[in-house]
N, C-alpha and C positions, 0 to 999 in steps of 0.2 A: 181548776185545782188551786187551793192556797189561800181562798176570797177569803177565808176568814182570819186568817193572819195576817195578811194585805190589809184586811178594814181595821183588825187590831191594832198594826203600825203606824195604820194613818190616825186613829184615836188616841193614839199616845203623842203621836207631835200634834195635832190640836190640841191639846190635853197641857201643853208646852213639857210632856217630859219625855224628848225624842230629838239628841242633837244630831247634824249629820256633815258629810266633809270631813277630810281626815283631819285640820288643824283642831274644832268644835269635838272631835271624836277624838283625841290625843288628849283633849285638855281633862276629859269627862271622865277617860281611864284614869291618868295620874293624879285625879281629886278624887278618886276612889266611890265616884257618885255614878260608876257605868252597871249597870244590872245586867243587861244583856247586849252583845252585839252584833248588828245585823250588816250582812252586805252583801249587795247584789254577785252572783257568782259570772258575772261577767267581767269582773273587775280584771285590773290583770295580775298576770300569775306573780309579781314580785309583790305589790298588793294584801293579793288572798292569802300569800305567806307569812307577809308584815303581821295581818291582824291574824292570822292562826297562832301566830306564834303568839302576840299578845294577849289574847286570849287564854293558851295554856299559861301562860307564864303568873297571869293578874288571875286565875283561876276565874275567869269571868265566860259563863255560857257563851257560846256565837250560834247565829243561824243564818245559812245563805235564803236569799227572796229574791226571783226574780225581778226585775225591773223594780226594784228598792226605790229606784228614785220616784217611779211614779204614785208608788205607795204612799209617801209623805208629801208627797204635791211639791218635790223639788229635784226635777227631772233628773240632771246629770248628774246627781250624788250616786257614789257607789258605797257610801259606809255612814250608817247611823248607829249611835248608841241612844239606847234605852236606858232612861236617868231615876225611874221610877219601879222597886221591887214588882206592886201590884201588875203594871203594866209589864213586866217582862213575863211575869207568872201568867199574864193572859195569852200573853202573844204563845208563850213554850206549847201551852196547854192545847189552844188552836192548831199548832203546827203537829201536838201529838195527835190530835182526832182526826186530822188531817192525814197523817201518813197510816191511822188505821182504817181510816175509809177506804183508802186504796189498795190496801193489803187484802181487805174483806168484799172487794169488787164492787164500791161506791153506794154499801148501803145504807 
C-alpha cells in the first residue's frame, strides 16, 4: 500500500523539489515555497503536533507516509516538504487513488 506516493515522493526529491529535516523544512514554509508537507507518522508526538499545527496555520496540505525517510533515499528524516505545486498535486492525487483502492477492496 502507498507505492505510488512513495515513488511520487522519491520523484519530487530527484526532481530537487522535495526538501527534508526540520531546519530545510522550516526554511521552505517561511519562504512560502512549501506546497505540501510530508512526515513520517512515526515522528514524535511534539513533532507531528509542531507541523499539524504548521500546517493549519500556513494553510499548507500535510500528508503522513510511512518510512518517509526511505521514500526520498534519506533514511532518518521524518519531515519533508514538497517545493513544487505540480509535484504535490501528484503526490495528493496518488495518495487519493490510494485510499480509494482500499475502501473498494484493492480493485
Amino acid at each position: 500500500m502507498m507505492n505510488k506516493t512513495r515513488a511520487a515522493v522519491g520523484f519530487a526529491m530527484k526532481a530537487g523539489k522535495c526538501v527534508s529535516g526540520e531546519f530545510a523544512a522550516e526554511r521552505a514554509c517561511g519562504g512560502k515555497k512549501a506546497a505540501l508537507i510530508v512526515i513520517d507518522p512515526g515522528a514524535s508526538e511534539a513533532t507531528l503536533k509542531r507541523w499539524t499545527n504548521r500546517s493549519e496555520n500556513l494553510n499548507i496540505p500535510m500528508l503522513t507516509l510511512e518510512d518517509m525517510g526511505q521514500a526520498i533515499g534519506k533514511e532518518a528524516r521524518m519531515v519533508a516538504v514538497i517545493t513544487d505545486r505540480g509535484f504535490a498535486e501528484m503526490i495528493m492525487n496518488a495518495r487519493m487513488k490510494e485510499i480509494d483502492n482500499a475502501k473498494n477492496g484493492g480493485c
